[in-house]
C-alpha positions as CSV (number, residue, x, y, z in Angstrom):
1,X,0.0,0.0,0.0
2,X,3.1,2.3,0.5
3,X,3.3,3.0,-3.3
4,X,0.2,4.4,-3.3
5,X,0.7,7.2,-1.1
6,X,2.9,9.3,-3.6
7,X,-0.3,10.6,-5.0
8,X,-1.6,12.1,-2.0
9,X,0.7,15.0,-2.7
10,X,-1.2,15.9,-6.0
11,X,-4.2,15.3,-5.5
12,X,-6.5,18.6,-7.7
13,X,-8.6,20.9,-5.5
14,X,-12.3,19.7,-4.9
15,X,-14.1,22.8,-7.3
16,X,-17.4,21.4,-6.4
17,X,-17.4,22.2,-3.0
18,X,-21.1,24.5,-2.6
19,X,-19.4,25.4,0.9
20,X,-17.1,27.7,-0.8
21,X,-13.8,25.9,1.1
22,X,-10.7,25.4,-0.2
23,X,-9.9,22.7,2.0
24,X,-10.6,19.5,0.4
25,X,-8.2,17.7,-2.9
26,X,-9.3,14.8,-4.3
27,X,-9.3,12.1,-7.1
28,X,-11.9,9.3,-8.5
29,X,-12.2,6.5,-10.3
30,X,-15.0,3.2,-11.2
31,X,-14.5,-0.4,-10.9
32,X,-16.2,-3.4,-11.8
33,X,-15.2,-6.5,-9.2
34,X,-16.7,-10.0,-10.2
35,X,-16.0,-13.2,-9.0
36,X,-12.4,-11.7,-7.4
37,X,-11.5,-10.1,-11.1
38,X,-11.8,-6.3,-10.8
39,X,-11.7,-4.3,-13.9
40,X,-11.5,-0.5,-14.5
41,X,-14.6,1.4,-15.7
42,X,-14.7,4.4,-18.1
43,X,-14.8,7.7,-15.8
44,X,-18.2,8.8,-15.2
45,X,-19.5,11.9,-13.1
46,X,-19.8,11.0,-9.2
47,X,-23.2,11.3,-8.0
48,X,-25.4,11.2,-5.3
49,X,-29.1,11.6,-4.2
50,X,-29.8,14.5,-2.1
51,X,-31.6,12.1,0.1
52,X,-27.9,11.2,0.9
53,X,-26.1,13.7,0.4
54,X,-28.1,17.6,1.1
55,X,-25.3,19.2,0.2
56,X,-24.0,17.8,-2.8
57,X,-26.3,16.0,-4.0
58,X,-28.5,15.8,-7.3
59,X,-25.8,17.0,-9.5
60,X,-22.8,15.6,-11.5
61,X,-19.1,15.5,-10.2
62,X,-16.5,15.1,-12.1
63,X,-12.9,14.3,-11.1
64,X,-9.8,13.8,-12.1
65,X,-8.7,10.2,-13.0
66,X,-7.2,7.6,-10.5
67,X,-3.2,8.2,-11.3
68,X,-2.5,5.7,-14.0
69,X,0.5,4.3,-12.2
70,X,-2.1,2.7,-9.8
71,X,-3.3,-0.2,-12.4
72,X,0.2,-1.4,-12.2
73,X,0.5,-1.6,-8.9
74,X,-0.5,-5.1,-6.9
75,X,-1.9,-3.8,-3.8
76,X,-4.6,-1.9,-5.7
77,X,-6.6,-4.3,-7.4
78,X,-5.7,-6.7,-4.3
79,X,-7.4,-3.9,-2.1
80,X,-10.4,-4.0,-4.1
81,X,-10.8,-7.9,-4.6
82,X,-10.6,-7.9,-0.9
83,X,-13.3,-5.2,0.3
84,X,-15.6,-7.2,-2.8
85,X,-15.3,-10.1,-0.2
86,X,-15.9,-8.4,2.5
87,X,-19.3,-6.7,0.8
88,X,-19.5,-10.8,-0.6
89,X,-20.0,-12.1,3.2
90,X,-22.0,-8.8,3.9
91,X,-24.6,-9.4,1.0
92,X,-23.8,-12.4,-0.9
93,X,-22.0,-13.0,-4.1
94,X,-23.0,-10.3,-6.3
95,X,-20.8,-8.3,-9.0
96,X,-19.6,-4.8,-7.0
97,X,-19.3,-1.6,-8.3
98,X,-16.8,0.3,-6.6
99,X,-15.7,4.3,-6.9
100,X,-12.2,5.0,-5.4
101,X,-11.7,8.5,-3.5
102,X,-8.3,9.5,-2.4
103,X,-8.7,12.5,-0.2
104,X,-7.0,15.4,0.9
105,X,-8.4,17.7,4.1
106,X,-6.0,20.1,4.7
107,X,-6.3,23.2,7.0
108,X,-5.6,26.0,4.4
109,X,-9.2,27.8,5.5
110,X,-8.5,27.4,9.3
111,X,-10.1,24.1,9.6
112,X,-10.6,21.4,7.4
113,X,-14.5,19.6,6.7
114,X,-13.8,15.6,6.0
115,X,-17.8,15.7,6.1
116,X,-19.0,18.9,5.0
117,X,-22.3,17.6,4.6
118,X,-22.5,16.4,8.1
119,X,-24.0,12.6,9.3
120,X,-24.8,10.7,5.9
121,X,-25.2,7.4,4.4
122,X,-23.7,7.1,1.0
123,X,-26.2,5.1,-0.5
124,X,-24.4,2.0,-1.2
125,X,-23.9,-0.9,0.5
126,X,-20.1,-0.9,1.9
127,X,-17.9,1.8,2.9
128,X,-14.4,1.7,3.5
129,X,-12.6,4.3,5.3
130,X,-8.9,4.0,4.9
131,X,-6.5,6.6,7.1
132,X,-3.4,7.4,4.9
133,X,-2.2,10.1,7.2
134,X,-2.1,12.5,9.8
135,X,-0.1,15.8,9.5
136,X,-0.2,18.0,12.2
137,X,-3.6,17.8,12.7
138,X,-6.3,18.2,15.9
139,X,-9.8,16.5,15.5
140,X,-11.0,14.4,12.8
141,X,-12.8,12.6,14.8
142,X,-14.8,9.4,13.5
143,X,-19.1,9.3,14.3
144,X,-20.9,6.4,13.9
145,X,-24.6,6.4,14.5
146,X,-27.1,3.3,14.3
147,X,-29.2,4.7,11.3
148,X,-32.7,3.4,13.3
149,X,-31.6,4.9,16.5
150,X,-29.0,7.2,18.7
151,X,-26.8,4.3,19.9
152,X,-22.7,5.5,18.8
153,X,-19.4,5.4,18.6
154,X,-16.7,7.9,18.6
155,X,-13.2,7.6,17.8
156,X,-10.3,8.9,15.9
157,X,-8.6,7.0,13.1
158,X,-4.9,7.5,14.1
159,X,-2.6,4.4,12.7
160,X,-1.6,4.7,8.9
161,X,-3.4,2.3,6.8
162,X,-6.4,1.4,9.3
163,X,-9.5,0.5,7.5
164,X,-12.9,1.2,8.9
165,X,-15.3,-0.9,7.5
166,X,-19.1,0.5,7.7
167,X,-22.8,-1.7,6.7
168,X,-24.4,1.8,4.8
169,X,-27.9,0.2,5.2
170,X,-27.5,0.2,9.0
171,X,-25.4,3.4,10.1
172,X,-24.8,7.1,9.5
173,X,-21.6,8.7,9.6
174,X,-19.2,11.8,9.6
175,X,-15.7,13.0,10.5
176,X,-15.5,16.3,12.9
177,X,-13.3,19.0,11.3
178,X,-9.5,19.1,11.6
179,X,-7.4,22.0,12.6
180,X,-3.7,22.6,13.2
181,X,-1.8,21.5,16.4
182,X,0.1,25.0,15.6
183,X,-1.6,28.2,14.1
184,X,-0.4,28.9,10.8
185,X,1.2,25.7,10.3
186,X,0.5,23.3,7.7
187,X,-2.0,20.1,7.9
188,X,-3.7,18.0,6.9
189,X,-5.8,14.1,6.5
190,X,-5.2,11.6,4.0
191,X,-8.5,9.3,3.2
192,X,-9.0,6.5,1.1
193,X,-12.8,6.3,0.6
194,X,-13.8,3.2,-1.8
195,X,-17.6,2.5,-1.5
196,X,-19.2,-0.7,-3.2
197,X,-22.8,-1.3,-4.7
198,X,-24.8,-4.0,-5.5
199,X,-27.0,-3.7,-8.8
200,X,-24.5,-0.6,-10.4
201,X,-23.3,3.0,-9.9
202,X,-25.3,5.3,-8.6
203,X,-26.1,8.1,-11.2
204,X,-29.0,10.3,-12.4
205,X,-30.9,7.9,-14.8
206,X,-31.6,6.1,-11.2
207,X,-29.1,3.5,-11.2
């Protein structure tokens, strides 16, 4: 997983952020995984229902591209094959379609939004929320919320490459913002987000 982080250092500014921040970079790309084989999709917009998303929701987003230099590198596809098992034992067998989000929060208004839209689902079935890095950074602080009730947790993702696995049909969640351990000083947090969904990608036409 190491030779993926390079690209967490250019990572393109978010310009769809309705919030008006400057805080978030980011990437995407689609996948196909079936039967363990996982095969790259052409780029399509990211979209969400506002049902899911109230912020940022009901419209196309498009991204830049997944660096190429991930397709040739084993851990990626790896990665993927192994969070299609995980959503496998979570739903049964079923061909997954995944979108990839590398993430940058960084502190460059004051604070930094890792949820800007606050407590969500994302309207798949699996989430995986992978920590990169921490630089210099206060809060960020992981919510999870029983999506029938107000039972919780609340933690903070702090060891490089921890995964956080969440069932989409059965929790909300959100990250509290980060800010810097010293004023003025750089920071930031590194995500991986890589959501999978039964039945295909989510997009306008209903799917």
């Amino acid at each position: 997983m190491q030779a993926l982080q390079p690209a967490w250092e250019t990572l393109p500014p978010d310009a769809h952020l309705r919030d008006g921040g400057r805080y978030r970079r980011r990437r995407h790309g689609c996948f196909v995984v079936d039967d363990g084989r996982v095969e790259a999709a052409p780029p399509r917009a990211h979209w969400q229902p506002v049902a899911y998303n109230a912020l940022h929701g009901g419209f196309e987003r498009w991204f830049e591209p997944l660096p190429a230099e991930w397709a040739s590198a084993p851990a990626w596809p790896a990665l993927l094959a192994a969070l299609a098992g995980v959503a496998t034992r979570l739903r049964g067998e079923r061909r997954w379609y995944v979108e990839a989000h590398p993430f940058r929060i960084d502190t460059t208004d004051g604070i930094g939004r890792p949820t800007p839209e606050g407590a969500h689902r994302d309207g798949v079935d699996l989430v995986a929320v992978i920590l990169v890095a921490r630089h210099a950074v206060l809060g960020g602080e992981t919510r999870v919320f029983d999506a029938a009730g107000a039972q919780g947790v609340r933690f903070t993702l702090a060891q490089p490459w921890s995964v956080l696995l969440l069932d989409d049909e059965r929790v909300i969640h959100e990250s509290t913002p980060i800010r810097p351990r010293q004023a003025g000083a750089p920071a930031w947090r590194d995500t991986l987000v890589v959501t999978l969904r039964r039945g295909g990608f989510q997009g306008p036409d209903g799917g």
